[in-house]
N, C-alpha and C positions, 0 to 999 in steps of 0.2 A: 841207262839213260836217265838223266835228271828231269825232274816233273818240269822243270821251262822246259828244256828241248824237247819233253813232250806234248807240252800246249802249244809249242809253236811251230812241231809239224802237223798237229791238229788243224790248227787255223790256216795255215798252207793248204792243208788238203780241203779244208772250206771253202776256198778261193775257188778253187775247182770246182764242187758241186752248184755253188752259188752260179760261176759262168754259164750252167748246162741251163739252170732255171728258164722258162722263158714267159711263164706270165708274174705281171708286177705283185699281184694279189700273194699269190704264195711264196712268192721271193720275198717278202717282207714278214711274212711268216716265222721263214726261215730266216734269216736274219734274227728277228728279234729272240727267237727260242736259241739258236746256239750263241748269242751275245750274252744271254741270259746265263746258258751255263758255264762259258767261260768266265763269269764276272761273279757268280752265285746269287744273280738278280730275283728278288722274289717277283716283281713287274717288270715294266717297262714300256715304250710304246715309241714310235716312227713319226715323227713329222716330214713334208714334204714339200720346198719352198715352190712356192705355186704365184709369180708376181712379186707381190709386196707384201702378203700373208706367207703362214705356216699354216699350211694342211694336218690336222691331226686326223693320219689315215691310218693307223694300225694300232693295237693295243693287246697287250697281255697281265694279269694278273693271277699269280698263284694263290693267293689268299684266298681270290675273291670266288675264283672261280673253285674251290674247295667247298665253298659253302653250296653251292648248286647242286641239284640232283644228279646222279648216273647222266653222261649223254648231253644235259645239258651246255651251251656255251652263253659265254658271259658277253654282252650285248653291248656297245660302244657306239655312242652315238657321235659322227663324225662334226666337225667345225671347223673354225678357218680362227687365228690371232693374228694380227697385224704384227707382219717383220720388223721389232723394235728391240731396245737393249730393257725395253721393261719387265718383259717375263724371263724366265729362264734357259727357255728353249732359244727365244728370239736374242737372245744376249750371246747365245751362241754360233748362231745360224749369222750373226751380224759380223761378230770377231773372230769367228772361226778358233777360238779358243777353245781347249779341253776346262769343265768346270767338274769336279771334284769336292764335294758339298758333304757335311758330314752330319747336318744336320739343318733340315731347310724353314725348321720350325725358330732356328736358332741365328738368320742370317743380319750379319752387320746393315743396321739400319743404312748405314753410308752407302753402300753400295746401289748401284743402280736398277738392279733387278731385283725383283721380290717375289715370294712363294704364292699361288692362288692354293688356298686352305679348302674351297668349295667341293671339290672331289671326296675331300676325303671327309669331309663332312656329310655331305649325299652318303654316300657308298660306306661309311661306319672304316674307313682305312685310317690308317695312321704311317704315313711317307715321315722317315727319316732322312734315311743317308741316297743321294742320289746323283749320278755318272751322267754326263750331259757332253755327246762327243759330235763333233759338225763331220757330213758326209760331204767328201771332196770329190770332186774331177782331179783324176790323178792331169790331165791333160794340159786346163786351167786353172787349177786350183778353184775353181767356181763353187760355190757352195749350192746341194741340191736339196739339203735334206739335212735332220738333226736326230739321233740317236740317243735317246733319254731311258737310262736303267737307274731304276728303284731299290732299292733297302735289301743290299748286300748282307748275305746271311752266312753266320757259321757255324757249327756242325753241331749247334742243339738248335737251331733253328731262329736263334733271338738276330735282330736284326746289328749290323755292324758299321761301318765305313767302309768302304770302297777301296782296295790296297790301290797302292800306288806303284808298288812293283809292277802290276797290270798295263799300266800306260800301254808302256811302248808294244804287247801284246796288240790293246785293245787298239790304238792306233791303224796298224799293220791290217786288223780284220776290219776297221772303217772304210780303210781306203779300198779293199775290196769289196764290200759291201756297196761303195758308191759306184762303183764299176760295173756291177752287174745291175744295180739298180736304174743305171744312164741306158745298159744295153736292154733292158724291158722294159722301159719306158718306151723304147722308140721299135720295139717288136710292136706294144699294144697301138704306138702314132700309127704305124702301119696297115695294124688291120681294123683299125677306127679310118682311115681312109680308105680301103675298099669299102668299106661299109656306106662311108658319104657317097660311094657309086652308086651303090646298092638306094641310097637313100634320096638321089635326084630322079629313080625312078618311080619308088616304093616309098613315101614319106613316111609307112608303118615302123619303116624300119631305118630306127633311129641308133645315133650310139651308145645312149644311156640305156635302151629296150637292151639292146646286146650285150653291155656289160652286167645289166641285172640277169639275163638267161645262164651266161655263163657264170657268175656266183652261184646263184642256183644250185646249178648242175653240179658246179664243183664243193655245194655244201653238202647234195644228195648223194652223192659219186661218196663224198668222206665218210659219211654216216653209214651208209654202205656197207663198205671196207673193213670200219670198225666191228660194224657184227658180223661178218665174215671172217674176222680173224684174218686180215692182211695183213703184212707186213707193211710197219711202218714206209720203208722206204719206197716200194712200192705204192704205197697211198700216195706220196708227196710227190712221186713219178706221174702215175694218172692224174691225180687232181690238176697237177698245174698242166696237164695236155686236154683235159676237157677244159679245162677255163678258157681256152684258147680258140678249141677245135668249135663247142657251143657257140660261140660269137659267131661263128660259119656258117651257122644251119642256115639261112634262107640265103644265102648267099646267089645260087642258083636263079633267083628272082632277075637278075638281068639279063634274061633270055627269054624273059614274057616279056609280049607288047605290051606298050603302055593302054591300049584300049581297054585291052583287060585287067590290066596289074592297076589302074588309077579307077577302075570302073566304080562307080557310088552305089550303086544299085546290085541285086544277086544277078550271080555270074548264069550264062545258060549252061546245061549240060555237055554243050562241046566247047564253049569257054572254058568250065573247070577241067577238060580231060588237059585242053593245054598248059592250067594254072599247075598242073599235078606235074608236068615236065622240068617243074625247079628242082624237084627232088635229083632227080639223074644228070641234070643240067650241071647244076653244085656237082655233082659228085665226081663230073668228068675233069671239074680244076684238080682235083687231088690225085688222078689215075695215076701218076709216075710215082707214087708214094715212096719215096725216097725216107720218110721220116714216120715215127710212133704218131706223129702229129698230121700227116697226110693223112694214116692211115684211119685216124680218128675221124678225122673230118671229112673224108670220103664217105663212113659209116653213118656218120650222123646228120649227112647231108641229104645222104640215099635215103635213111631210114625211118626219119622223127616224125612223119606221117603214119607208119605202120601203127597198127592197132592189139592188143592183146589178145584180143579176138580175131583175129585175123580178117576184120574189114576197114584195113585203113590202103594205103598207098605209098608207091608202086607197087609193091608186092617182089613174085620172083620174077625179076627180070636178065637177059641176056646184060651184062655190063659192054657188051660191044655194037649190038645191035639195037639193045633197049626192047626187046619186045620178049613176049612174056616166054619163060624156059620150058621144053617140050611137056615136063611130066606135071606143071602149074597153070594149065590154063582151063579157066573157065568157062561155061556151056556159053558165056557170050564173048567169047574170043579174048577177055582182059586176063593178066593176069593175078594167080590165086594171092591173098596178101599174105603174108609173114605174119607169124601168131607166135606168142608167147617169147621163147628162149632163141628163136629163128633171129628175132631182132634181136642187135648187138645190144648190151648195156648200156652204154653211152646215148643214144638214140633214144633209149624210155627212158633215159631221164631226160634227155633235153624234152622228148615230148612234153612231159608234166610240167616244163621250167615254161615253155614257151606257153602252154595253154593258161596258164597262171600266170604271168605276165602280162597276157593278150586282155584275157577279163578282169583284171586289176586296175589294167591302166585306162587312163581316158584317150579319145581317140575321134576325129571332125565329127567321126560318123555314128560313135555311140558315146556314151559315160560308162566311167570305170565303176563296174559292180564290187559292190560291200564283200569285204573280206570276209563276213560270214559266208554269202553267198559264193562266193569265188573257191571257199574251200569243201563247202557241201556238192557242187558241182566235180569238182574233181574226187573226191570219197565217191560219188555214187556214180560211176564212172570205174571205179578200181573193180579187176576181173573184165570191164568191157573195153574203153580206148585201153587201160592205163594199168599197168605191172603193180598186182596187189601189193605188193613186200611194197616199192617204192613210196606206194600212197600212203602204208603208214608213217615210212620215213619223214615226207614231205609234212604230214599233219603235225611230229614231234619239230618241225622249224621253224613251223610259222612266223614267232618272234626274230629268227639271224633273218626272213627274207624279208620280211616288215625293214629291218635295219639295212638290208640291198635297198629298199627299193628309197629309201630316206638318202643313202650315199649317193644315188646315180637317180636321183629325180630328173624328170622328163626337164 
């Protein structure tokens, strides 16, 4: 078999994994890493046309991120460029033209687009040669989104141009690329609309709060994995089903009155035994769990109250009855909570995602606490609500969730 007919049942079988994808965050991931290795991109990074700007929403660097510690990830502060033929993105995202640049240090003054040098002046890089491919609606040819790879390398590492043999490769894996990109876009329109249910009752609970939990989750969930020795594929399985399932956790809340769920003042004693019934409330949407992704969100619906000490909520409860299981109940008739490893994985992490969320952000009824304070509160807390291994993990991110909470500000 000749190396093309093998990169191009490669990227055939991409298309594939790409459709399964279902949150937008790690499909873009993905994307830009095996774009990256089919092209021999040492960067690269995802624009996403958003109106009359470009979203610069995802970004990778091998250099850069070479120079960082073990564990460490390299940090991208997200912006918006007006959709125009000035920049190079936007020259592409405009004419839907493939641009093939061999040196952007080097480009004909005539031309209508020009290189911003700023980046790579910040960050100490040096951008050569750079592959600038527009993301289509195979449907309408609509352009969603623009695909920009960096400083093509070859096999001693010095940077090169871009083959052009590649094209029609790289073409073929765009337009899949835009396809799955269209179809998780409108998974996350989805459950950004339950949420707006969720959020004409509960104003806490916004869709930017939800998408900062479930990055979160799905940075803590990564980190995880990685010291665990998972498997890559497996990592990139779970992460993009807690990205998803995490947005779900209070979802249950539309089954508390508003007297209570809107109340300003502290809830009484049999107020919060009903505020506690979101937990199983949520978890009854997912019962048919039909998918990895029910089953997630069932878990973490039920569970992100439980405590590592075992006094948080519900505890063991009947999933059919809801009342506490014969061999779990307590001298005062509730049932016993779930401690330690009882609670699923997913679950102590969304716990730590939401609790840090909660006191970060601001809120009618309080002001967001200092991120000092926000993460001393959660450390001294690890061993009591909160899954010790994880609170370390949480304390080595603080900068990727600082960069959540700047993407998806309130």
């Amino acid at each position: 078999m000749t190396d093309s007919k093998k990169q191009l049942d490669y990227v055939i079988k991409l298309s594939d994994i790409m459709t399964q994808i279902k949150d937008i965050d790690v499909l873009m991931e993905t994307i830009l890493t095996e774009a990256r290795k089919i092209t021999f991109a040492d960067a690269g990074s995802i624009y996403l046309c958003k109106n009359d700007e470009l979203s610069f929403d995802y970004a990778q660097n091998e250099t850069l991120s070479s120079r960082l510690g073990t564990g460490k990830k390299l940090i991208y502060k997200t912006f918006r460029l007006p959709k125009n033929t000035e920049s190079i993105a936007g020259y592409v995202a405009i004419t839907g033209k493939i641009l093939n640049l061999r040196d952007v240090y080097q480009l004909d003054p005539k031309l209508p687009f020009g290189f911003n040098k700023e980046f790579d002046r910040v960050s100490n890089y040096e951008t050569t040669s750079m592959l600038t491919i527009p993301l289509k609606r195979v449907s309408n040819n609509k352009i969603i989104g623009v695909l920009q790879l960096i400083n093509a390398k070859d096999e001693t590492g010095n940077s090169v141009p871009f083959s052009e043999d590649n094209t029609p490769l790289v073409k073929l894996f765009a337009n899949s690329a835009a396809m799955a990109l269209e179809r998780a876009e409108m998974t996350r329109a989805i459950i950004l609309r339950m949420i707006k249910l969720a959020e004409l009752r509960d104003p806490k609970e916004t869709g930017a709060h939800v998408n900062r939990v479930g990055a979160y989750s799905a940075e803590i969930y990564e980190a995880w994995a990685e010291k665990h020795s998972i498997n890559k594929e497996e990592i990139k399985r779970c992460k993009d089903t807690i990205r998803i399932a995490a947005m779900l956790h209070d979802v249950g809340k539309v089954a508390i009155p508003d007297t209570i769920l809107k109340k300003s003042g502290k809830l009484t004693d049999e107020e919060f035994e009903i505020m506690k019934t979101h937990t199983y409330e949520g978890a009854k949407l997912f019962g048919e769990k039909q998918s990895e992704l029910d089953i997630m969100s069932q878990e973490i619906a039920l569970n992100h109250h439980e405590h590592w000490d075992g006094r948080g909520y519900p505890g063991h409860i009947d999933m059919k009855s809801f009342q506490p299981l014969a061999k779990h109940i307590l001298p005062n008739g509730r049932a016993m909570g779930k401690k330690r490893d009882e609670i699923p994985l997913a679950a102590r992490i969304v716990s730590i995602s939401d609790v840090y969320d909660a006191l970060s952000s601001r809120r009618v009824y309080k002001e967001a606490w200092s991120q000092d304070d926000v993460i001393r509160e959660i450390e001294e807390q690890a061993g009591k609500q909160f899954d010790p291994q994880l609170v370390e993990i949480f304390s080595d991110l603080i900068d990727v969730f600082q960069a959540i909470q700047s993407k998806y500000s309130d």
